[in-house]
N, C-alpha and C positions, 0 to 999 in steps of 0.2 A: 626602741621607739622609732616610728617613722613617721615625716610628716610628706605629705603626698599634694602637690596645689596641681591644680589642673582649673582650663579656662580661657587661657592668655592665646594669642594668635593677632591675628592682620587685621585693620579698622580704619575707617576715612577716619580723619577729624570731625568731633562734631558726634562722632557716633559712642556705642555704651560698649562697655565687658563684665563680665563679673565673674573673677577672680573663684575658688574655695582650697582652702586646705585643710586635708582631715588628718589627724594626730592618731596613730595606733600602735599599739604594743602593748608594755607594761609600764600602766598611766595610773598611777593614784590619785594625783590630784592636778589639774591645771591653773597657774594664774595668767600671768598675762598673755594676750596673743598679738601679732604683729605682722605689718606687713612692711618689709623693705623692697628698695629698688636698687641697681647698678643699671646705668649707662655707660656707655663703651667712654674708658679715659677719665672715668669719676670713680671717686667714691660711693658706698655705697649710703643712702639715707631711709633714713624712716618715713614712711607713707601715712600710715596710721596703727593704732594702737587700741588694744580693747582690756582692760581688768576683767577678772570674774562674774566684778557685781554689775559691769557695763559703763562703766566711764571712758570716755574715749577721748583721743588724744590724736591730732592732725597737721601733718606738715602744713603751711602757709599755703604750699603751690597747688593746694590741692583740697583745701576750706573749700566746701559748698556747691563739689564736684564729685569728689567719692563719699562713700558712706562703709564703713566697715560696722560688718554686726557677727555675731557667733549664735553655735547653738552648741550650750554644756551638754544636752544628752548624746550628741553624737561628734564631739571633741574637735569639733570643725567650726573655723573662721572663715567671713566672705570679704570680700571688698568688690562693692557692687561702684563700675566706675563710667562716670556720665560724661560728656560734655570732654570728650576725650582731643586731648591737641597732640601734635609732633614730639612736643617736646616730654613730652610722657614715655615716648621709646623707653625702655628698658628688658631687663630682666626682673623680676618682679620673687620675693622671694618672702616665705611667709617664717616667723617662727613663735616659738614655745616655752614661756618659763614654768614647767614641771616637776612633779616629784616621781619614782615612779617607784618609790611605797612611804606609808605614814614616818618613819625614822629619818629617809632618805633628805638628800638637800636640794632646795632648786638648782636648780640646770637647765641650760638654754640649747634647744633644740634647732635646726634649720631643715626649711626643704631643700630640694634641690634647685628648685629655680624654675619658673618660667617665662617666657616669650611675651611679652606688648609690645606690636610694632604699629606707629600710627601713621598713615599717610596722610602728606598737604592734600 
């Protein structure tokens, strides 16, 4: 199983990105998708969150600024991100709770990571 985000890159403040990361391999079923971040000397946190059926779920710092949505037929999550500040920098990293056949047990996938860098 790989997950692959692509998107992230260099942005004034004030300006948008939008994130995807698509899930492929040997994928029986997906539930939840997610997007986390690292900043250089932090931990790493949760950005937003999405279930199967679409319930979603939003860090504070980031209510009514990003919006995360997916699409089941092609096993890929977005995080469409607006009203972007400084302090948004990070590494932005997406992942996966999967099975990957009907017997098998969830397990949590990760990408590798990408790039948001926001300039003042």
């Amino acid at each position: 199983v790989q997950l692959v985000e692509s998107g992230g890159g260099l942005v004034q403040a004030g300006g948008s990105l939008r994130l995807s990361c698509a899930a492929s391999g040997s994928i029986f079923s997906i539930n939840a998708m997610g997007w986390y971040r690292q900043a250089p000397g932090k931990q790493r946190e949760l950005v937003a969150a999405i279930t199967s059926g679409g319930s979603t779920n939003y860090a504070d710092s980031v209510k009514g600024r990003f919006t995360i949505s997916r699409d089941n037929a092609r096993n890929t999550v977005y995080l469409h991100m607006n009203s972007l500040k400084p302090e948004d920098t990070a590494v932005y990293y997406c992942n996966s709770d999967l099975r990957t056949d009907w017997a098998a047990r969830l397990s949590t996938y990760w990408g590798q990571g990408t790039q948001v860098t926001v300039s003042s």
